[in-house]
ZAKOL-20943 format. One record per residue: residue number from 1; y, x, z of N, C-alpha, C, CB in turn. Coordinates in Angstrom, 1 decimal, padded with zeros to 4 digits. Atoms other than C-alpha are relative to their C-alpha. Glycine has a CB too. Layout:
<nodes>
[NUM [Y X Z] [Y X Z] [Y X Z] [Y X Z]],
...
</nodes>
This chain:
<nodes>
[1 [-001.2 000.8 000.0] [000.0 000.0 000.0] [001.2 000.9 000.0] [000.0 -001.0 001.2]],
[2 [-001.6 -001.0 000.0] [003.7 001.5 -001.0] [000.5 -000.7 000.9] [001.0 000.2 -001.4]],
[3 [-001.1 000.4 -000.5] [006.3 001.3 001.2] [001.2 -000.4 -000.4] [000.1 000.6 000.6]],
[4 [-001.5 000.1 000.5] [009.6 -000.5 000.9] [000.6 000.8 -000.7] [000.9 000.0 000.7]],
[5 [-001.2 -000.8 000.0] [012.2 001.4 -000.6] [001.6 -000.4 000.7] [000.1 000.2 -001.5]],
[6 [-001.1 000.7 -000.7] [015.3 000.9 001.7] [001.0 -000.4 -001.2] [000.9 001.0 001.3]],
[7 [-000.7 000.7 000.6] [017.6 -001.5 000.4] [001.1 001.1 -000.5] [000.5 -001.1 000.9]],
[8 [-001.1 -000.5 000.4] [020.7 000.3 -001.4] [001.3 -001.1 000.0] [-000.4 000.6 -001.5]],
[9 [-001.2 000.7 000.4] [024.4 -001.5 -001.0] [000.6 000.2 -001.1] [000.8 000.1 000.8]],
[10 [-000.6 -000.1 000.6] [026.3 -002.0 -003.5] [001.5 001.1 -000.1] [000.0 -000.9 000.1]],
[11 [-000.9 -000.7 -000.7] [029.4 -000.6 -001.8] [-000.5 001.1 001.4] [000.9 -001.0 000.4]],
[12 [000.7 -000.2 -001.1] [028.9 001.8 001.1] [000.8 -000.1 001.2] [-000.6 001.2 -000.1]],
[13 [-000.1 000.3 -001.0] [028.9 001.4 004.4] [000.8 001.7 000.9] [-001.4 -000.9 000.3]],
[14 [-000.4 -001.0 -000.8] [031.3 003.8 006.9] [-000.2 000.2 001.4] [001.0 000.2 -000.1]],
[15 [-000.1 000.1 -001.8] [030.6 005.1 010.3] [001.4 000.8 000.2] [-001.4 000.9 001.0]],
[16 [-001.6 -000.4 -000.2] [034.3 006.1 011.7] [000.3 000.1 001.8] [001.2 -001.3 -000.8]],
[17 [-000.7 000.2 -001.1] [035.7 007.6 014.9] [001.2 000.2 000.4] [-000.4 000.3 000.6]],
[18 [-001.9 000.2 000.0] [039.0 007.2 016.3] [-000.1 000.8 001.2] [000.9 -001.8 000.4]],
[19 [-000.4 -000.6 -001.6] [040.7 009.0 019.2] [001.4 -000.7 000.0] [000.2 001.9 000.2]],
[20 [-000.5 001.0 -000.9] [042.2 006.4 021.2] [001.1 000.2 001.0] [-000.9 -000.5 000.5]],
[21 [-000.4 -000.1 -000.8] [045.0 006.0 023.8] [-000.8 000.8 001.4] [000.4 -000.9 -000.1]],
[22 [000.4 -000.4 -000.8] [044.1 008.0 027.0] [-001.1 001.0 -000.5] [-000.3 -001.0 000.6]],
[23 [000.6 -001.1 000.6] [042.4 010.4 024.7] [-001.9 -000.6 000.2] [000.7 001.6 001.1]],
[24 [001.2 000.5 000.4] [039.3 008.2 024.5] [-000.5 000.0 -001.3] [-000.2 -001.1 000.3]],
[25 [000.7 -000.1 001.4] [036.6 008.2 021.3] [-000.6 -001.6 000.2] [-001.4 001.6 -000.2]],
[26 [000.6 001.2 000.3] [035.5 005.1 019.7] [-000.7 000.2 -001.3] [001.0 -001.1 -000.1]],
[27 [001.1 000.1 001.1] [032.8 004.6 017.0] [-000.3 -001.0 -000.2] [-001.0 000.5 000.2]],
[28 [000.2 001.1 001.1] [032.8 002.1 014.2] [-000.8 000.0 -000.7] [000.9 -000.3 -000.7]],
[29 [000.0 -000.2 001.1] [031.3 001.1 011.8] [000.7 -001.2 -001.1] [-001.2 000.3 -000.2]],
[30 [-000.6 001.4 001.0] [032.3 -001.3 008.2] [-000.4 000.5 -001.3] [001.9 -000.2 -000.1]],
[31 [000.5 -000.1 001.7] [032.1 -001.5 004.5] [001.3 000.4 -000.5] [-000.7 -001.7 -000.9]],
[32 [-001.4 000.3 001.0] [036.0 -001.7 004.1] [001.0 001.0 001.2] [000.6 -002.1 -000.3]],
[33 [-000.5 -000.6 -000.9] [037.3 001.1 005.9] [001.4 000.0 000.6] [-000.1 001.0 -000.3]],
[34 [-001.6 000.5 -000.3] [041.3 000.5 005.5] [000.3 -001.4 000.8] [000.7 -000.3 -001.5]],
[35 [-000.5 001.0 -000.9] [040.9 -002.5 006.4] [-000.4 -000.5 001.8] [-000.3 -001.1 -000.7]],
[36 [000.3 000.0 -001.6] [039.3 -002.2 009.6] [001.1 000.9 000.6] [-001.5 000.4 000.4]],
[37 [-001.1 -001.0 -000.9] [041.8 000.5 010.7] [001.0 -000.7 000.3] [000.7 001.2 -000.7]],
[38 [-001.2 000.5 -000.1] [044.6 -002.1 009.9] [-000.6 -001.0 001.4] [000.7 -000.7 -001.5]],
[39 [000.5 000.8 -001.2] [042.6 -004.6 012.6] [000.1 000.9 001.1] [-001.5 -000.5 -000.1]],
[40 [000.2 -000.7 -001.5] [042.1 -002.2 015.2] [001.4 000.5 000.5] [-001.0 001.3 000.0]],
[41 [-001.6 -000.3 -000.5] [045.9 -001.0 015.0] [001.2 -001.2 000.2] [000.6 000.9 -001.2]],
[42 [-000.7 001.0 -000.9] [046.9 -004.4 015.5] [-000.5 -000.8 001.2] [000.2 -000.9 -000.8]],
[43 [000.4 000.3 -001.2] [045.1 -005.1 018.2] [-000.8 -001.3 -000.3] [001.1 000.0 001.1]],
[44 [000.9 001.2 000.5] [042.6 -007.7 016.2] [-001.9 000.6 000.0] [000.7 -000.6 -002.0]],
[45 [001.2 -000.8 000.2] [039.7 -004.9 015.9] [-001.1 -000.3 001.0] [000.3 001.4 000.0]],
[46 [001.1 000.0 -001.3] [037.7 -004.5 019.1] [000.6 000.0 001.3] [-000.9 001.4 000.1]],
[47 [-000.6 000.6 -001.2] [038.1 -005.7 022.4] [000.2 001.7 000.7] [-001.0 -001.3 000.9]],
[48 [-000.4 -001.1 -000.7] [038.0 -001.4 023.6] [001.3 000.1 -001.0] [-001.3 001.3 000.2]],
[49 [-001.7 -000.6 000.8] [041.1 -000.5 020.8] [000.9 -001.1 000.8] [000.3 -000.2 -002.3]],
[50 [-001.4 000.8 -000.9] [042.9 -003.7 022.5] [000.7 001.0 001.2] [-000.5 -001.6 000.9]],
[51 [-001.0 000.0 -000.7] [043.3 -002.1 025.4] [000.1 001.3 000.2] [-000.1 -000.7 001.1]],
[52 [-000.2 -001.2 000.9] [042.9 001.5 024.0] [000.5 000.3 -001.5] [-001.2 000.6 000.0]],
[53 [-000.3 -000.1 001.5] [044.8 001.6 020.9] [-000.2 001.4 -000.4] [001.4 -000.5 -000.3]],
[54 [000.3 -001.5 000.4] [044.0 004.3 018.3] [001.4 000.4 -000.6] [-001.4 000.2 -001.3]],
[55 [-001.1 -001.1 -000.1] [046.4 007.1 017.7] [-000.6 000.5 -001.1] [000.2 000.9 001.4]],
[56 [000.2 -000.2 001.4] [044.4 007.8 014.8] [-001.5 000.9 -000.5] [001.3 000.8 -000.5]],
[57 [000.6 000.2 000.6] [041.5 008.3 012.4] [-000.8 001.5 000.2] [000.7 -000.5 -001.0]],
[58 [000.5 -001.4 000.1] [039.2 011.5 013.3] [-000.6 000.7 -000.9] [-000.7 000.3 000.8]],
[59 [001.2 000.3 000.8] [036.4 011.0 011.1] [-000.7 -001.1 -000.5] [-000.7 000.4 000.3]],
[60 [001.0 001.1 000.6] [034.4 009.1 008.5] [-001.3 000.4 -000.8] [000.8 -000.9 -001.0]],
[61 [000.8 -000.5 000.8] [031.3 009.4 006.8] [-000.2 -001.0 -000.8] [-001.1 000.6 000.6]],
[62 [000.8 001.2 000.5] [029.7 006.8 004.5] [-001.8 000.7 -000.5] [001.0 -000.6 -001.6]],
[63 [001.2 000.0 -000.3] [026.5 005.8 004.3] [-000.4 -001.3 -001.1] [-000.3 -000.3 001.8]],
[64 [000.3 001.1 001.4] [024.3 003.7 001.0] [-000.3 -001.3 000.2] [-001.3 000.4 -000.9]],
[65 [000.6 001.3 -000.5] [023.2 000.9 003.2] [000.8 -000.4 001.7] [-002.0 000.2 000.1]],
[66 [-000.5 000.4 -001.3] [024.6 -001.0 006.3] [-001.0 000.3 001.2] [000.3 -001.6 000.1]],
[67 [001.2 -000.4 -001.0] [020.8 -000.7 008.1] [000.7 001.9 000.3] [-002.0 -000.1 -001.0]],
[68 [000.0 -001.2 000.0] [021.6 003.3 007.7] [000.9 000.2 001.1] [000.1 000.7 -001.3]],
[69 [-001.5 000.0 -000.5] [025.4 003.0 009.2] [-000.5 -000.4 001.2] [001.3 -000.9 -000.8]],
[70 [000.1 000.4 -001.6] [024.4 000.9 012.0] [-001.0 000.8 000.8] [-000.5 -001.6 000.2]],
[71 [000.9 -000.6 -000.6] [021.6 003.1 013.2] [000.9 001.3 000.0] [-001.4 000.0 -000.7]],
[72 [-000.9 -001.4 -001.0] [024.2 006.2 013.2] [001.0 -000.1 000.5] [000.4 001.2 -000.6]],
[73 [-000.9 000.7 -000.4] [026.7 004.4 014.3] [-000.7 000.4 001.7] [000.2 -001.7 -000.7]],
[74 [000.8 -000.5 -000.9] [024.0 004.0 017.3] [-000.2 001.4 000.5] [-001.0 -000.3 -000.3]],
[75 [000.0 -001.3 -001.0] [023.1 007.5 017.9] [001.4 000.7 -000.1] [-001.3 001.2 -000.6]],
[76 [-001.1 -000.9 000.2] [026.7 008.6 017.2] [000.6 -000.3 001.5] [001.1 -000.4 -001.5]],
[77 [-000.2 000.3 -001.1] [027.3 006.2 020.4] [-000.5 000.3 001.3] [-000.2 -000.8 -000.1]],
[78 [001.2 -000.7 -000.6] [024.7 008.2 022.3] [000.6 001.6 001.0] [-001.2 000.5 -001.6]],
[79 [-000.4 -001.4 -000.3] [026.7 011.4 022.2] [001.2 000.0 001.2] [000.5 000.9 -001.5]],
[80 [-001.0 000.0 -000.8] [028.6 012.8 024.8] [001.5 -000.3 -000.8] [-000.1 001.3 000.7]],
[81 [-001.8 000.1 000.1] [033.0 012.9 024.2] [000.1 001.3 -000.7] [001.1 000.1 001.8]],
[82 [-000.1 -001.2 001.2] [032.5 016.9 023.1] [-000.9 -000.3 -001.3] [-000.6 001.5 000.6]],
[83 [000.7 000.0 000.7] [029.5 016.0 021.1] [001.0 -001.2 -001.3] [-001.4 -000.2 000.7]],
[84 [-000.5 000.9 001.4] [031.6 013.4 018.9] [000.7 000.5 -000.1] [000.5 -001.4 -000.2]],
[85 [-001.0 -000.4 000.3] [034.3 015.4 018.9] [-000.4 001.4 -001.1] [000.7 000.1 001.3]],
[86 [000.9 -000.6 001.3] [032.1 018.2 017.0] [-000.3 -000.7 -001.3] [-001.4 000.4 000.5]],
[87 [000.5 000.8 001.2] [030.8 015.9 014.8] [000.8 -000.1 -000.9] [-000.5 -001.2 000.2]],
[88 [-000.9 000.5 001.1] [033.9 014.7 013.9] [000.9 001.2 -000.8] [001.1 -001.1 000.7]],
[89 [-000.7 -001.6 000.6] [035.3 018.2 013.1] [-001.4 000.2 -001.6] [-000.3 001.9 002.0]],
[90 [000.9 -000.3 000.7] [031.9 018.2 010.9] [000.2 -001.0 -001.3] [-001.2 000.0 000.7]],
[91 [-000.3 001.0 000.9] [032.5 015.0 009.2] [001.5 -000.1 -000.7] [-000.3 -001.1 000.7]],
[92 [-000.8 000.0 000.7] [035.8 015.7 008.7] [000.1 001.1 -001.3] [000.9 -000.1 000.7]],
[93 [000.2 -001.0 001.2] [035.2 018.8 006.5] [-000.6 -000.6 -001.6] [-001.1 001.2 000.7]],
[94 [000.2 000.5 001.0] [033.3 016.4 004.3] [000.6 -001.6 -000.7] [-001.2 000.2 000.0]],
[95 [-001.2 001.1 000.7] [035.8 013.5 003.6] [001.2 -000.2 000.7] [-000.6 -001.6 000.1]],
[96 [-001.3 -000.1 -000.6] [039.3 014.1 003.4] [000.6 -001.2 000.2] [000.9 000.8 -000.7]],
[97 [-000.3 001.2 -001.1] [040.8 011.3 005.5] [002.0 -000.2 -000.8] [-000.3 000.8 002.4]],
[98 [-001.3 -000.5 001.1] [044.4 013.0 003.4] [-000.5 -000.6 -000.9] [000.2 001.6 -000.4]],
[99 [000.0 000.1 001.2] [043.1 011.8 000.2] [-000.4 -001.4 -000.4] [-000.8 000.9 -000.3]],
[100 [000.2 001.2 -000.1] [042.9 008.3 001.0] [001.3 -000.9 000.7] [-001.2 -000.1 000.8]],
[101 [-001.1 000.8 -000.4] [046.7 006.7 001.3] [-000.2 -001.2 000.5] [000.9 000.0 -000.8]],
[102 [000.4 001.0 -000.6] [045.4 003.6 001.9] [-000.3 -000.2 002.0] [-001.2 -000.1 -000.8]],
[103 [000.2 -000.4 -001.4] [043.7 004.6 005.3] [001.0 000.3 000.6] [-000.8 000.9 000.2]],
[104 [-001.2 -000.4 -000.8] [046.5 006.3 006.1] [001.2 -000.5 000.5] [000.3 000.7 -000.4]],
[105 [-001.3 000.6 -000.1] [049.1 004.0 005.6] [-000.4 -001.5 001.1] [000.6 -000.4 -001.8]],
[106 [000.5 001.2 -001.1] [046.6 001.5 007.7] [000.3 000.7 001.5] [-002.1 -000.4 -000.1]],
[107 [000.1 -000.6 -001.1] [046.8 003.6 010.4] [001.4 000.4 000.7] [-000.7 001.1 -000.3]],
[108 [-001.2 -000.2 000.0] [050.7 004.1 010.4] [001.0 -001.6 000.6] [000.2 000.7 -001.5]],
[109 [-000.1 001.1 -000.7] [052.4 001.9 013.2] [001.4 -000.3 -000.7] [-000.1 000.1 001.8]],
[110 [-001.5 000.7 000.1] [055.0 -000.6 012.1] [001.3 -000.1 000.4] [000.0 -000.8 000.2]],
[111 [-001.2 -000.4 -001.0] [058.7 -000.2 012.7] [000.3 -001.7 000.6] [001.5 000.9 -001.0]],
</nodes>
């Protein structure tokens, strides 16, 4: 008997962490990365950015399937405060976070 082949999305799915007021880490994930940044910087995202708002965008990776994202999403939740903070130094080397105005301009607080 063959096994499945995991599903492939169409679009892919991101895992993303933020560094938050009080110098806290948070870990997301989505399909639509801008626009979840713009939720979480209005305080519509997650009930921790309400009462930690993010200060901005550390890292993202994408991922071909949502099953894949939510499972590192999971162990990304796992890691200590240094250990995400490595990662995200790792993950940022491979997607410039610069090369995406969109994100950036989600992330940029309203006058």
């Amino acid at each position: 008997m063959q096994e499945p082949t995991p599903r492939v999305d169409a679009r892919p799915w991101f895992v993303y962490l933020l560094l938050c007021r009080g110098d806290r880490l948070y870990a997301g994930v989505t399909p639509e990365l801008a626009m979840r940044m713009r939720k979480h910087c209005s305080g519509t995202g997650a009930r921790f950015t309400r009462s930690h708002p993010p200060e901005r965008l550390l890292a993202a990776k994408s991922f071909a399937s949502k099953a894949v994202a939510q499972s590192m999403e999971h162990q990304v939740k796992q890691l200590s405060a240094a250990q995400k903070r490595e990662l995200a130094s790792v993950w940022a080397q491979e997607f410039a976070i610069e090369d995406l105005p969109e994100i950036l301009a989600a992330m940029t607080p309203k006058p």
